[in-house]
C-alpha positions as CSV (number, residue, x, y, z in Angstrom):
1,X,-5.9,12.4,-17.8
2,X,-3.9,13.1,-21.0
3,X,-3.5,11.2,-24.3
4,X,-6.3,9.5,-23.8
5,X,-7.3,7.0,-26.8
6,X,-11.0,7.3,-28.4
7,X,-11.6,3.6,-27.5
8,X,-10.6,4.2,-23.5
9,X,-12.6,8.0,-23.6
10,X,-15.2,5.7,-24.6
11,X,-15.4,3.2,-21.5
12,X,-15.0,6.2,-19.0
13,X,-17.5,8.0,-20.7
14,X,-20.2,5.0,-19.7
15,X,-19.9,5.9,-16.1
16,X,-18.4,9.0,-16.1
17,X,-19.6,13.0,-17.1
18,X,-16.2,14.8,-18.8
19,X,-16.7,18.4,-17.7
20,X,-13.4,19.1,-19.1
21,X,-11.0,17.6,-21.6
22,X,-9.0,14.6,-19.6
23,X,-11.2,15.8,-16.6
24,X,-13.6,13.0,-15.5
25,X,-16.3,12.8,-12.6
26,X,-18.9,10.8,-11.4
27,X,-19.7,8.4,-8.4
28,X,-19.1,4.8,-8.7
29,X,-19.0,1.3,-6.7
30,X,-15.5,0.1,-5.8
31,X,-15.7,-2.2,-7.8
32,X,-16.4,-0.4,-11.3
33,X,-14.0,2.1,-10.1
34,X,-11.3,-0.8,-9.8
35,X,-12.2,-1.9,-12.9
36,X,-12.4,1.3,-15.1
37,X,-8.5,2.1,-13.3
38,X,-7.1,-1.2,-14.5
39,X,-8.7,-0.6,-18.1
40,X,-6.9,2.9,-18.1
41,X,-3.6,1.6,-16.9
42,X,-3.6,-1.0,-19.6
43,X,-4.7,1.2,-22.2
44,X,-3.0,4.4,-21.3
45,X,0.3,3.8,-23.2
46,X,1.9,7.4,-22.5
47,X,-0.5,9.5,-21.0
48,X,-0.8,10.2,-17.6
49,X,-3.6,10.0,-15.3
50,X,-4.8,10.4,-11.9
51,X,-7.6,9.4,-10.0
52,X,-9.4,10.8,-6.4
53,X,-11.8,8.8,-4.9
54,X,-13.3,8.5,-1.5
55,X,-12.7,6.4,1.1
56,X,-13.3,5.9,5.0
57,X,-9.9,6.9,6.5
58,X,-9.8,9.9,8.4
59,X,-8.6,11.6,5.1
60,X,-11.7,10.6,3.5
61,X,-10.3,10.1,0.2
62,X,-7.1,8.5,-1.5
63,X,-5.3,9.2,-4.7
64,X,-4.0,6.7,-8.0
65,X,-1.6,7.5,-10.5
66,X,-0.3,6.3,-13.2
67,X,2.8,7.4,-15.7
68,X,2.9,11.2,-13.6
69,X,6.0,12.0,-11.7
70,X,4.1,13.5,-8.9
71,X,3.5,10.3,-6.4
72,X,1.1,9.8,-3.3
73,X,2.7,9.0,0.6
74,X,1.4,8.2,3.5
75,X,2.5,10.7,6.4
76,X,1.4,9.8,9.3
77,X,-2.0,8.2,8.2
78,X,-2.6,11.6,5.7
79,X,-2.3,10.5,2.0
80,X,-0.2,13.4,0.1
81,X,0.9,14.2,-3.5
82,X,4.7,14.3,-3.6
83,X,6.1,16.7,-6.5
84,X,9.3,15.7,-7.9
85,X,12.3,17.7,-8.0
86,X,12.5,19.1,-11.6
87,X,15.4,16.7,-12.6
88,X,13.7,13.7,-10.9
89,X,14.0,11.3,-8.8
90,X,16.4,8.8,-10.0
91,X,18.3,11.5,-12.4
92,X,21.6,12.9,-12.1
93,X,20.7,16.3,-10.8
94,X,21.1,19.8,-13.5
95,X,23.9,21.4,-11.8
96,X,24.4,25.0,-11.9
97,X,28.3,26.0,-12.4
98,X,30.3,26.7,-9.5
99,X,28.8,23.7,-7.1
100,X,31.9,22.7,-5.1
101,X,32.7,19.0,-5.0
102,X,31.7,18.4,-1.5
103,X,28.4,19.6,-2.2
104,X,27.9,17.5,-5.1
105,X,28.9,14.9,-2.8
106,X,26.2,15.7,-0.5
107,X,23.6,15.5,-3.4
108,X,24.5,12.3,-4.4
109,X,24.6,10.8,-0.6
110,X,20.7,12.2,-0.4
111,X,19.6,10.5,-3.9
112,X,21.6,7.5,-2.3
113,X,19.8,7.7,1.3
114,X,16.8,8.0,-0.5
115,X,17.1,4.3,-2.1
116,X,17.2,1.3,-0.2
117,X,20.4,0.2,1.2
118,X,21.6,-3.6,2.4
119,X,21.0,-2.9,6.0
120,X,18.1,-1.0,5.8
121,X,15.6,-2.0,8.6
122,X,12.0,-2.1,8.2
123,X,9.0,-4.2,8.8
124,X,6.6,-5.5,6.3
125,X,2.7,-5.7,8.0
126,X,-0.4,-7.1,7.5
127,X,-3.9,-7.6,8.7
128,X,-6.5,-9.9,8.1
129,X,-10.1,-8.6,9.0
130,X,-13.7,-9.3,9.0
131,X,-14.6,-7.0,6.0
132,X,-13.7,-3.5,4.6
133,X,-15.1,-1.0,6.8
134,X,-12.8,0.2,9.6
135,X,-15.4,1.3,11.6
136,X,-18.1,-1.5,12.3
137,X,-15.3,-4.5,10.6
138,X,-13.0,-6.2,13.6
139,X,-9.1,-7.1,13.4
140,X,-9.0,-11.0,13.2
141,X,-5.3,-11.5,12.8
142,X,-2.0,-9.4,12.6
143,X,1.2,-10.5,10.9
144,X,4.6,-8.7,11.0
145,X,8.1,-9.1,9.5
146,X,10.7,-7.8,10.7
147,X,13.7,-7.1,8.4
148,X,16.8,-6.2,10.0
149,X,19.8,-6.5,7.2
150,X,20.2,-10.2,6.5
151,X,18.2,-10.4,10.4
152,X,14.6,-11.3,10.2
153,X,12.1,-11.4,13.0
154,X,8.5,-12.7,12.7
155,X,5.6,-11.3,14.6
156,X,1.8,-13.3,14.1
157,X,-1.0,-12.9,16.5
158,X,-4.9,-14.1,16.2
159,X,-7.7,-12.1,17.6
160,X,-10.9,-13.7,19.2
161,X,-14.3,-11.9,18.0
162,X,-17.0,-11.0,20.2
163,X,-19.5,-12.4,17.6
164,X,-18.8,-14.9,14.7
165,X,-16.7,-15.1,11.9
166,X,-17.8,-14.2,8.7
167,X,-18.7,-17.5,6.2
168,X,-16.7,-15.6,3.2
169,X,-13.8,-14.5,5.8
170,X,-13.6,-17.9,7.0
171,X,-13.1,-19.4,3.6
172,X,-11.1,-16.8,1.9
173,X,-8.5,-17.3,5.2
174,X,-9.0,-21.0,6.5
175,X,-9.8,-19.4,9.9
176,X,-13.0,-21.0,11.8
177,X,-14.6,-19.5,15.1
178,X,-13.0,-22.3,16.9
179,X,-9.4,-21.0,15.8
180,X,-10.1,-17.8,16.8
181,X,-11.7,-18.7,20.3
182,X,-8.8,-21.3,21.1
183,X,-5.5,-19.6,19.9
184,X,-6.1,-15.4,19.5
185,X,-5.9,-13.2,21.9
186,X,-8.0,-10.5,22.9
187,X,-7.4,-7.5,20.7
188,X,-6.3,-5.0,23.5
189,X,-3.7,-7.8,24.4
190,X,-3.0,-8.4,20.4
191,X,-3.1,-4.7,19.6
192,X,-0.2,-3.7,22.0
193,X,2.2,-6.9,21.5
194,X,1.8,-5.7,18.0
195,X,2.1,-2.0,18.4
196,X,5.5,-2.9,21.1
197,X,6.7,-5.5,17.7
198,X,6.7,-2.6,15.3
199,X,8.2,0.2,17.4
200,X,9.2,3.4,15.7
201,X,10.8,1.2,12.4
202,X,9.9,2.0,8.9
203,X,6.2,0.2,7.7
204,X,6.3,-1.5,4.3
205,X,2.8,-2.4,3.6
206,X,0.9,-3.5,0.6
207,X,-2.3,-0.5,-0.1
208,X,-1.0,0.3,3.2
209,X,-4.0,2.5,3.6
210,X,-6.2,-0.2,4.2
211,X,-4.4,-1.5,7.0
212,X,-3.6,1.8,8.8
213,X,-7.3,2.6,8.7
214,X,-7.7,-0.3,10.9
215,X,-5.2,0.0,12.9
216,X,-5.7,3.7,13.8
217,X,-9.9,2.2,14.4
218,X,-8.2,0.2,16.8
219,X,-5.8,1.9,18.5
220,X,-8.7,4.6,19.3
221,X,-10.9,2.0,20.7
222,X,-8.3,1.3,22.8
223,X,-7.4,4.5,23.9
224,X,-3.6,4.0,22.6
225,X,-2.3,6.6,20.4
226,X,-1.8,6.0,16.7
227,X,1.8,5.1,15.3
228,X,3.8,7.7,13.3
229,X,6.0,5.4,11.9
230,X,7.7,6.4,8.7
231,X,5.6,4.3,5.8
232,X,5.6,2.6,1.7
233,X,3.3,1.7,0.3
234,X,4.3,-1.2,-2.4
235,X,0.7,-0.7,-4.1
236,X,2.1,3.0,-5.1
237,X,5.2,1.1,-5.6
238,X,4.7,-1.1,-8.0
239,X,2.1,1.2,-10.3
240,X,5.2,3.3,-10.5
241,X,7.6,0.6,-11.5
242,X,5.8,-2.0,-13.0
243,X,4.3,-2.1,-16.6
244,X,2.3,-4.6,-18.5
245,X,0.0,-6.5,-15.8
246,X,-3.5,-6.6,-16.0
247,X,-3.8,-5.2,-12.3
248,X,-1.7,-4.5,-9.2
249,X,-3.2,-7.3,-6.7
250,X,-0.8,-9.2,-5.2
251,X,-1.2,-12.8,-6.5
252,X,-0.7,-10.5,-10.3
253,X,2.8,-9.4,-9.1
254,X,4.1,-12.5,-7.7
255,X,3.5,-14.5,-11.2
256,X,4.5,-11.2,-12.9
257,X,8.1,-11.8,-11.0
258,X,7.9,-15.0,-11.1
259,X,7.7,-15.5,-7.4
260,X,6.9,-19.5,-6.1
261,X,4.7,-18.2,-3.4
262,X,0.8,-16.9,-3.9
263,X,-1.1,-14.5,-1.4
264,X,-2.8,-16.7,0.8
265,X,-4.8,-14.2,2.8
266,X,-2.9,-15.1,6.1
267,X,-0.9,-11.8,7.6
268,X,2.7,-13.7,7.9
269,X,2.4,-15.3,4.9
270,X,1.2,-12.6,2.7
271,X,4.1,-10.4,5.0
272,X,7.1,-13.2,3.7
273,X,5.4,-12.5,-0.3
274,X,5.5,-9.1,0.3
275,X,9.0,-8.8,1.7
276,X,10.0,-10.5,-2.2
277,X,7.8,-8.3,-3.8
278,X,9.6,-5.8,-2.7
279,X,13.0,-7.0,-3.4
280,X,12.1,-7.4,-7.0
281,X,10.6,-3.8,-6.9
282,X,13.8,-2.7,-5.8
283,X,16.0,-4.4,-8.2
């Protein structure tokens, strides 16, 4: 972290050991760790900082970041640290004398294929699931939206569980154990109607992690290999765009563009908020 104020050096300093200046370590419960990252982007006016913590994907660990050039993607399930080209990424670029035309022509079509276009086709996913731990947690619904130019294609499928439903899942989604039993599928069945949905297109995602942890849980259980699909991540997204929110949950960006719709914890639905989420993002 740089240009770190006394009053923030202060908070981290309750939970964390500084074994270096800006350097901060320590172990900490997701939710202090959430906490003490929202209380550094809101106090950290124009330093930078970034944070590595564990978590139970393959990769064992995830990154956050805040004001830095250098940005975390997902490739292929691995979380990576992207550096910047040295005149960024939405810059013109610091060319040399003697570049011919054409090839400043070719520059600018990369920067240009590198931004989303009007018939760009991706699809925006989401799953619902019994708790947070990809490895003893189950699938209970998968949502998909399909966005093909002005085209849209919707893709929703409930799973049945082998036990019961959890009573905080049940009320945070609406969902009941007679839902599940009477309309999902079973999640071999759901797993490849969704895997044949989402092909080989681009996955938008919101903390995208989350959701390819789970998938990849599934599709080893399975036996069906992982999709490599292309990824974004609107969670990395929006902390590089977006300024002046309290935190980067969901419902926080929808009233923070103004957006009529709320997460409601149902994959399709939460797919449709995230597809104008990311409209905005891209404005």
């Amino acid at each position: 972290m740089t240009d770190c104020p006394p009053r923030l050096r202060g908070d981290l300093s309750k939970w964390l050991c500084e074994i270096n200046t800006g350097v901060y370590v320590g172990q900490l419960s997701s939710r202090v760790r959430d906490a003490l990252w929202d209380r550094v982007c809101k106090n950290l006016q124009t330093g930078r900082a970034t944070m590595v913590y564990t978590t139970n994907g393959e990769q064992k660990m995830d990154f956050l970041v805040h004001n830095t050039s250098w940005t975390p993607v997902d490739f292929d399930g691995i979380k990576l640290m992207r550096r910047p080209l040295p005149q960024g990424a939405d810059e013109e670029p610091l060319l040399k004398p003697g570049f011919s035309k054409a090839a400043k022509r070719q520059m600018a079509a990369r920067r240009a294929s590198a931004r989303p276009q009007t018939g760009d086709r991706f699809v925006l996913i989401d799953l619902e699931t019994t708790g947070l731990q990809p490895d003893r947690d189950e699938i209970i619904e998968f949502g998909a939206l399909r966005v093909d130019g002005d085209k849209e294609t919707e893709f929703s499928c409930l799973v049945r569980l082998a036990g019961l439903l959890p009573k905080t899942i049940a009320e945070l989604t609406g969902l009941t154990d007679e839902t599940l039993q009477a309309q999902g599928l079973a999640m071999e069945q759901a797993l490849q109607q969704f895997l044949t949905f989402i092909g080989r297109d681009r996955l938008v995602g919101y903390n995208l992690s989350f959701d390819m942890a789970f998938l990849r849980a599934a599709c080893q259980r399975a036996g069906q290999p992982m999709p490599a699909n292309r990824s974004t991540d609107l969670l990395n997204l929006a902390r590089r765009k977006v300024s002046g929110v309290s935190n980067f949950k969901l419902t926080t960006l929808a009233a923070h563009f103004a957006l009529p719709q709320q997460a409601s914890h149902r994959a399709l639905a939460d797919c449709r908020l995230m597809k104008e989420i990311y409209s905005k993002l891209n404005e």
